[in-house]
DONURO-729942 format. One record per residue (C-alpha): y, z, x; residue in one letter. Coordinates in steps of 0.001 Angstrom, whole numbers, padded with zeros to 6 digits, always signed. Last residue first. Example, Ala and Ser with C-alpha at 12.3 -4.5 7.8 and 13.67 -1.06 7.14 Angstrom:
-001060+007140+013670s
-004500+007800+012300a
//
This chain:
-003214-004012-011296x
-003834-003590-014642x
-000905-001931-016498x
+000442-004977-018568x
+003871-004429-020079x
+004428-006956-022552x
+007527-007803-025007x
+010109-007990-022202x
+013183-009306-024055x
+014683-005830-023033x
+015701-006987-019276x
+018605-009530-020804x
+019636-006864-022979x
+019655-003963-020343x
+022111-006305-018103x
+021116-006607-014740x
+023964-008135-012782x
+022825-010515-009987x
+022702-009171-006637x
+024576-011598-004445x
+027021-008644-003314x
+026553-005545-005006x
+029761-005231-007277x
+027679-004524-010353x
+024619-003512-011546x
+022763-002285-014611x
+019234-000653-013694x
+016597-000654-015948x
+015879+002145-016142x
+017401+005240-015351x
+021172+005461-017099x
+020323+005096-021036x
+016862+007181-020859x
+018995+010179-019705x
+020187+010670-023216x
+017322+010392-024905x
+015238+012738-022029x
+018303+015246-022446x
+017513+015525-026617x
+013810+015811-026039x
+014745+018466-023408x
+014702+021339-025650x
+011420+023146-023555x
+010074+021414-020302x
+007514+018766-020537x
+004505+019343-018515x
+002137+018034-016262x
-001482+018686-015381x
-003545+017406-018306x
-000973+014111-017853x
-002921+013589-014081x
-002105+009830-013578x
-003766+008711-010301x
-005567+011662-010177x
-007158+011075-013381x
-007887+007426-012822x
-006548+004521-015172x
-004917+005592-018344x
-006106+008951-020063x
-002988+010092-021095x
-000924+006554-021051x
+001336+005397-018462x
+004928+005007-018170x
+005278+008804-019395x
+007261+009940-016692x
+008766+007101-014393x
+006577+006181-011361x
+008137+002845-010855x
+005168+000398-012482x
+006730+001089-015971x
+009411-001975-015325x
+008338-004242-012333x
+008016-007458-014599x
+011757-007210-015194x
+012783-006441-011949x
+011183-009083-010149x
+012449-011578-012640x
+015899-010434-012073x
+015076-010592-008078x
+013807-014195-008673x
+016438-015504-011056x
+019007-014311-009246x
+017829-015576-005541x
+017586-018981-006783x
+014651-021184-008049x
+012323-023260-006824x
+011087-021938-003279x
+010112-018702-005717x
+007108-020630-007389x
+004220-018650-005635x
+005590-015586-005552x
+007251-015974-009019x
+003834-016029-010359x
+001903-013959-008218x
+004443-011061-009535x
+002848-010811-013315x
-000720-009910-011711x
+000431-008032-009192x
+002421-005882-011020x
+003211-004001-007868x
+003274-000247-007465x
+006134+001544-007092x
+006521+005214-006701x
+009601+006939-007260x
+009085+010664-006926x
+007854+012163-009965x
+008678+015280-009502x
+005609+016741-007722x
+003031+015945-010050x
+004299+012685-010529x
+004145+012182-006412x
+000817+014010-006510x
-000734+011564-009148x
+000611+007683-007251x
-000071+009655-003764x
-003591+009729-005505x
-003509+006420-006508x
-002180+004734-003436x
-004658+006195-000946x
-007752+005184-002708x
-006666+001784-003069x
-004095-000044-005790x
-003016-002178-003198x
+000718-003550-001731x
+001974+000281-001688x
+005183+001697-002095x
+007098+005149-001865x
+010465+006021-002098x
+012295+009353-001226x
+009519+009411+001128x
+007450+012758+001496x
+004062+012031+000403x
+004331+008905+002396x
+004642+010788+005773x
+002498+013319+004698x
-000127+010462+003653x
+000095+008681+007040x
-000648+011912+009313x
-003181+012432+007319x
-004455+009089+008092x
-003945+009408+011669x
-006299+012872+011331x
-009008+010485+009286x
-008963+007566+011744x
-009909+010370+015233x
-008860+008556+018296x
-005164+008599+017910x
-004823+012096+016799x
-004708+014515+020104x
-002651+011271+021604x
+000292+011268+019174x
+002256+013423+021311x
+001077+011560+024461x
+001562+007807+023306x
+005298+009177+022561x
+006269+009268+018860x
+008609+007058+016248x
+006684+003788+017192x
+003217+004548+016913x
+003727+006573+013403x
+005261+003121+012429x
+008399+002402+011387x
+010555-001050+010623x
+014728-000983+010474x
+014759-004727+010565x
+013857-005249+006829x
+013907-008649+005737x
+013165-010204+008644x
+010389-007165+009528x
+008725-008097+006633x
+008301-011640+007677x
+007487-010699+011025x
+004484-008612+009923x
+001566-010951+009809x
+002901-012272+013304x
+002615-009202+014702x
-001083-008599+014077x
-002669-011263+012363x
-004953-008837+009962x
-003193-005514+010567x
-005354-002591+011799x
-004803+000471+010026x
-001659+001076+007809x
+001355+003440+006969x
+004849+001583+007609x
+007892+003655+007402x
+010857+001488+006641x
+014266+002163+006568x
+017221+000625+004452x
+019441-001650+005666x
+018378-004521+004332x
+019186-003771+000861x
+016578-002043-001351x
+017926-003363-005059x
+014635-004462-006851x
+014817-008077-005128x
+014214-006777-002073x
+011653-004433-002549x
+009766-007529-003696x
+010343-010010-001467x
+009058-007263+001597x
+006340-006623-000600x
+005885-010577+000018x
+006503-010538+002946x
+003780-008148+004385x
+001015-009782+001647x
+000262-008040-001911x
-002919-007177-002320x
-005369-009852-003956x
-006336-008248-007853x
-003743-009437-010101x
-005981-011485-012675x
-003880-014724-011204x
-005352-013842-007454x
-008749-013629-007891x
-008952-016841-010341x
-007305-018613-007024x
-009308-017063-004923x
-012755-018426-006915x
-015136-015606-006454x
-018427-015231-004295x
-020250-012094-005317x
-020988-009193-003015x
-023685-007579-003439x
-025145-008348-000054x
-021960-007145+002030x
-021979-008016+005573x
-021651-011449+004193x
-017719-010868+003496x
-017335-010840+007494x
-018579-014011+008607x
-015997-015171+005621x
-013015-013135+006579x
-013421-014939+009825x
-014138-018425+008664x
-012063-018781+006090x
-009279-017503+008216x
-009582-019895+010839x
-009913-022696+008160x
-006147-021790+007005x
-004788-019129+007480x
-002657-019106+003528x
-003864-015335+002170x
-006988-016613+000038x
-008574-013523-001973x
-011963-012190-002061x
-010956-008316-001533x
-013972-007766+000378x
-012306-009800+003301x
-008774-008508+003113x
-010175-005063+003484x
-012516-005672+006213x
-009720-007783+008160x
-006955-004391+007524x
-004279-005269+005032x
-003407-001954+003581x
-000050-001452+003915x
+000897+001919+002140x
+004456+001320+002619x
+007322+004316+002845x
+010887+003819+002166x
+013580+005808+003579x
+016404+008243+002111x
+019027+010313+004741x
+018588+007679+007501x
+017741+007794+011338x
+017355+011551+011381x
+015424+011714+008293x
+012840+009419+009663x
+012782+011575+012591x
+012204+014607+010177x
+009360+012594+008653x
+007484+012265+011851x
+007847+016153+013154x
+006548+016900+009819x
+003479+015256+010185x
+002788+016404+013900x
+003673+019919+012267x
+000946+019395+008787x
-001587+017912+011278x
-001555+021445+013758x
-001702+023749+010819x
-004651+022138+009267x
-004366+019968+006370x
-004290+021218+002481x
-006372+020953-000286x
-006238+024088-002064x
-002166+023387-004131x
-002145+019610-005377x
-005977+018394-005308x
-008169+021632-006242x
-005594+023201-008892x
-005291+019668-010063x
-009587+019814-010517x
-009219+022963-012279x
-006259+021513-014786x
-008539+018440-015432x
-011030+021013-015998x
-009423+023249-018509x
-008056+020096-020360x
-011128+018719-021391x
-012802+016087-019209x
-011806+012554-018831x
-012500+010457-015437x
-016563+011435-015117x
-017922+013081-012065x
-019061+011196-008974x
-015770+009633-008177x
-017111+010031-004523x
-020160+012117-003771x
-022513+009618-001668x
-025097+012634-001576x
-025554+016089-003561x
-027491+018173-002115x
-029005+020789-003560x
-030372+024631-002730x
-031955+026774-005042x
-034636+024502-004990x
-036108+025566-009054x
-032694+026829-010518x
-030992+024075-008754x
-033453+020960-009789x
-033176+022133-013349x
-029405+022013-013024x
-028956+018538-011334x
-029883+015953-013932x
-029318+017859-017564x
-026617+020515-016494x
-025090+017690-014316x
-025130+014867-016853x
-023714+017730-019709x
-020722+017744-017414x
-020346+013966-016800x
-021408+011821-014443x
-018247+009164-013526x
-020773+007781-011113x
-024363+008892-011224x
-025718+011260-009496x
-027598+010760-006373x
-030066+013357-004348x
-030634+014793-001191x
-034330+016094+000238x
-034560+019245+001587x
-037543+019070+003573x
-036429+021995+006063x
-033239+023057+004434x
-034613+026275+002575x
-035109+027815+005862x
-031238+028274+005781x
-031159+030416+002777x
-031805+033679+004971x
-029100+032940+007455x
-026283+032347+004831x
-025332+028432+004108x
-022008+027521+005841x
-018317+027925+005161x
-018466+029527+001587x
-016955+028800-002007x
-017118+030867-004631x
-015714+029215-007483x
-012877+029588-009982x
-011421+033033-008657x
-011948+032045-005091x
-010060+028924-005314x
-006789+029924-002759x
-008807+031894-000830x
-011772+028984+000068x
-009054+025730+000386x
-006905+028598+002202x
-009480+029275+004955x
-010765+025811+005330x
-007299+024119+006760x
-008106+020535+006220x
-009149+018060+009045x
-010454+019742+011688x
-012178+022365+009399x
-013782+019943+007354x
-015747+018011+010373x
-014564+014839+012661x
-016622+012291+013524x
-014806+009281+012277x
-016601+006159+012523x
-014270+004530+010203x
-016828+001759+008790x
-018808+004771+007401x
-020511+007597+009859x
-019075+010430+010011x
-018606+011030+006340x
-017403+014874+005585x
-019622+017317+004619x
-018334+019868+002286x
-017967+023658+002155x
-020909+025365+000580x
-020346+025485-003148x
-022099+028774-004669x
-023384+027476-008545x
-022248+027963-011832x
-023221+024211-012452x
-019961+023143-014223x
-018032+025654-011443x
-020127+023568-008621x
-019570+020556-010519x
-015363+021364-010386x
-015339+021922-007159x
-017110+018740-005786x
-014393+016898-007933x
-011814+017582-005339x
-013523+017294-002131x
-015044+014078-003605x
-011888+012500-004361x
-010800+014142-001264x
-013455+011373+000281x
-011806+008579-001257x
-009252+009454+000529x
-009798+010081+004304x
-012685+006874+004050x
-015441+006609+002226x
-018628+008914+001446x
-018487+012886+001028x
-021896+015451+001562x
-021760+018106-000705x
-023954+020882-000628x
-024694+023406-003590x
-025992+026557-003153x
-027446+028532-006254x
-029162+031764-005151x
-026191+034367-006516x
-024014+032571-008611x
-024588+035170-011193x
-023172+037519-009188x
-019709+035441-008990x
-019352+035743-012862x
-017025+032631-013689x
-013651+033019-015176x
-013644+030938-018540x
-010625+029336-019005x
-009501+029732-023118x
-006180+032161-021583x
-005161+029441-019864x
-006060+028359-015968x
-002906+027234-013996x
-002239+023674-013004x
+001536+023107-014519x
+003835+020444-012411x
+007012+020030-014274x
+008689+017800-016607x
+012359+017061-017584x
+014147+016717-014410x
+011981+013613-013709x
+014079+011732-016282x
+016729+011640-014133x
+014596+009482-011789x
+015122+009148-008065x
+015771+006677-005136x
+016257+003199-006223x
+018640+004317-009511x
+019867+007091-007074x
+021999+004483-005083x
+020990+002305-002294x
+022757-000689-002996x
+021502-004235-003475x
+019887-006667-001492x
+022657-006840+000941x
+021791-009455+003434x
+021411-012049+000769x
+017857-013309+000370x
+018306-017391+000246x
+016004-018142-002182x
+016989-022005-003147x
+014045-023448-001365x
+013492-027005+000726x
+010056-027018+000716x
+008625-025779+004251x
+006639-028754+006439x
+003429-027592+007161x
+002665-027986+010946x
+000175-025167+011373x
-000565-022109+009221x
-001832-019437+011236x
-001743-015946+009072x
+001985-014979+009765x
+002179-018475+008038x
+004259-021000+010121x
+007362-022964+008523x
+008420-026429+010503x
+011910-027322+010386x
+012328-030920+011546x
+013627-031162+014930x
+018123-031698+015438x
+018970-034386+017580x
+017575-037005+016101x
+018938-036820+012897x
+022379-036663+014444x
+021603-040085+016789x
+020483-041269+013172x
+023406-040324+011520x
+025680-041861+014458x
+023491-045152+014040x
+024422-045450+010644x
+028449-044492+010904x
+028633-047490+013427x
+027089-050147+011731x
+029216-049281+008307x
+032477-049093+010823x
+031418-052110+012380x
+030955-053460+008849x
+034087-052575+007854x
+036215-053818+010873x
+034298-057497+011252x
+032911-058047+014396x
+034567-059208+017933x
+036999-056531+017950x
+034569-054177+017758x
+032598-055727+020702x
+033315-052371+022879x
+032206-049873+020732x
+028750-051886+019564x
+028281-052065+022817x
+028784-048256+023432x
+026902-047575+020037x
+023638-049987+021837x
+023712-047438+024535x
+023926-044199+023085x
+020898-045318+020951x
+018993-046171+023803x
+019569-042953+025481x
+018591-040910+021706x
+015663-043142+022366x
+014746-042378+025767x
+015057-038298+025100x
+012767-038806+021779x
+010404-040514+024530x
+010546-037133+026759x
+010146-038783+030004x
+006513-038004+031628x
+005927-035227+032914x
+006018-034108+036604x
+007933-030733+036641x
+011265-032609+037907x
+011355-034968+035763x
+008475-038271+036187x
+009533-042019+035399x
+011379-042217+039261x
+008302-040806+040342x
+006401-043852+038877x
+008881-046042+039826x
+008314-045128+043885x
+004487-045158+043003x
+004977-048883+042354x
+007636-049701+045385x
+004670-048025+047688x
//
């Protein structure tokens, strides 16, 4: 009986054992208070020596090493001890983060010139072709858009397209419940007839119709040579897997068609564009500029992209099971991955980013993304730096949002007219999504849109805990000039059309002088009284001798 007696006298109140940091820091106490009491019996300095010890290890002990978790699962690594303090006020929000002088010089212009051949519709008479669309939301406007301008190559009736119903988004919905059919037909009929379904005496013709494949970036004379022959002779073809199925540079007449297709006929139905509306106006009600983020860091994403995000063997295992789904695709050192500028950008460190570019902490946040790999914890980085954090989930009711939530391409639209109209937009990828908002924002007014220089950022990312918030968010700034969205930051021809559509936008008339003088007061920025910002000067920033565009 005495021995369980001291065992419950070893046990607290929940039954464990005594905390044995708790003991010490009691034996520790104990020895001081002798030590305390014999001071007269030792000599004054080293009591005072003896003494000042043990209270820095009593101090030592009362305070737990720091551990720092990855959003992704990262256990019981120790954090470096890091200089990058971000201040509270990254900067200020003035119209360097939020617009572009030089925008005021160029315009959207789409129409057809004089040179633009307008097609005879009675010669069209007997040619159908069908389109069915592969990807997600996105990549299938890219087929939307080019679809258009084959059936015009191939003087040919375009029946309106098929969307995918059955990719990894499992989306069943059709055309009409997505864009608004009437106008996309009206608003082209004088480049191509286009027509909701194939007329009752044609349909007989799609018993044994079998589909074909062109190939990607096919151009014009591909389709007179590949898919003509077969038109005249079927009358009806379809044409399947149709994303960026027709070549990047055509002449100007068709870059202008296909702008005419992507900016002003392809719109969403009447009930997307007010659910989308509704969402920005409450993001104008809680701030008069926000930011939008294209976050795309979904598992399947994250997984094809090859890259290491920090999880550990938990990740490599799940991202792993899941890159074998695809056969042709190649394992690839992360590491290589990453320095070439191809892993998207992580939660914090866009958050790192938009920080050190000015975007204090108080500005507002829209988040557009799927399924984030983590969940919370990937995100509580970002939301550190920026509390003020959005979601289409969190600025509606589960019952306005419920005649969208089960359908991936209508929450997507919802997304991209969010996005569309930030003052700001940003995206961690260089996806689908991201380069056309990247084209409709130029074409627009070139809004600011950033996208990372991955390949130049990875750098500082991964050396920031040495060096101070200065030299990170000057560094930032440097490698981020011509990746804002300013005019004329990228090359005609440069990357994807509708990324950068230069056929489709214009320089206004005696504004060479205005574009000189505006030049001195966009980019880059020169600060002052912002807090811990560092002042930008344009010297220090004009020592950049390399822009690199790959992303």
């Amino acid at each position: 009986m005495a021995s369980l007696n001291m065992k419950m006298k070893k046990r607290d109140n929940y039954g464990a054992e005594p905390d044995k940091k708790k003991l010490a820091m009691a034996g520790i106490r104990h020895q001081l208070l002798l030590l305390l009491r014999r001071r007269h019996r030792l000599f004054p300095l080293v009591s005072a020596f003896s003494g000042c010890l043990l209270l820095l290890l009593l101090f030592s002990l009362s305070f737990p090493p720091v551990i720092h978790r990855s959003p992704l699962g990262r256990k019981n690594q120790v954090a470096v001890e890091s200089k990058l303090l971000v201040p509270e006020n990254g900067g200020r929000s003035d119209r360097h983060l939020w617009s572009s002088k030089l925008s005021n010089s160029y315009y959207g212009c789409s129409n057809a010139s004089g040179t633009f051949q307008v097609l005879d519709k009675t010669s069209q008479t007997g040619r159908y072709l069908l389109i069915a669309t592969s990807g997600g939301l996105n990549q299938q406007r890219t087929g939307i858009i080019d679809a258009v301008v084959a059936a015009y190559i191939l003087n040919a009736t375009l029946v309106i397209p098929k969307l995918d119903q059955n990719s990894y988004w499992k989306d069943i919905s059709n055309f009409e419940e997505i864009f608004d059919a009437d106008w996309f037909i009206s608003h082209l009929s004088k480049d191509v007839k286009i027509i909701k379904e194939l007329p009752k005496g044609e349909e007989s013709r799609l018993i044994g119709l079998q589909s074909i494949r062109v190939p990607r970036k096919c151009t014009p004379s591909c389709y007179l040579q590949r898919v003509l022959p077969l038109l005249k002779k079927k009358h009806v073809v379809q044409l399947s897997k149709f994303d960026y199925r027709l070549a990047n540079q055509l002449d100007t007449e068709l870059q202008k068609l296909r702008c005419r297709v992507n900016y002003h006929a392809v719109r969403y139905t009447q009930t997307i564009n007010k659910m989308g509306q509704i969402l920005v106006d409450r993001m104008r009600t809680k701030a008069k500029h926000f930011v939008a983020l294209h976050l795309r860091f979904e598992p399947d994403m994250l997984a094809f992209s090859g890259c290491y995000y920090g999880g550990g063997q938990k990740e490599r295992l799940e991202l792993g099971a899941m890159r074998r789904r695809w056969k042709t695709l190649h394992a690839a050192n992360p590491d290589k991955v990453r320095e070439h500028g191809r892993c998207p950008l992580t939660p914090e460190e866009i958050g790192l980013m938009l920080r050190g570019l000015g975007f204090g902490r108080e500005v507002h946040l829209y988040v557009a993304s799927g399924e984030v790999y983590g969940g919370d914890a990937t995100l509580a980085p970002l939301r550190a730096l920026f509390p003020n954090l959005h979601t289409k989930e969190t600025l509606t009711s589960k019952k306005e949002l419920a005649p969208f939530a089960r359908f991936s391409s209508r929450m997507a639209a919802l997304d991209f007219i969010v996005c569309d109209e930030s003052d700001a937009f940003v995206t961690n990828n260089n996806g689908n999504m991201a380069r056309i908002l990247a084209g409709r924002r130029r074409y627009m007014g070139h809004k600011v849109t950033i996208r990372p220089n991955a390949k130049k950022l990875h750098k500082i990312f991964a050396n920031r805990h040495n060096m101070t918030w200065d030299e990170f968010s000057t560094k930032v700034r440097k490698y981020q000039t011509g990746f804002m969205g300013e005019p004329d930051e990228m090359k005609a021809g440069e990357g994807e059309f509708h990324e950068n559509p230069t056929s489709c936008i214009c320089r206004k008339k005696k504004a060479n002088e205005q574009l000189k003088e505006d030049e001195h007061d966009s980019w880059p920025w020169e600060y002052s009284d912002i807090g811990n910002v560092p002042m930008a000067t344009r010297s220090g920033l004009d020592h950049q001798s390399e822009v690199d565009h790959e992303n």
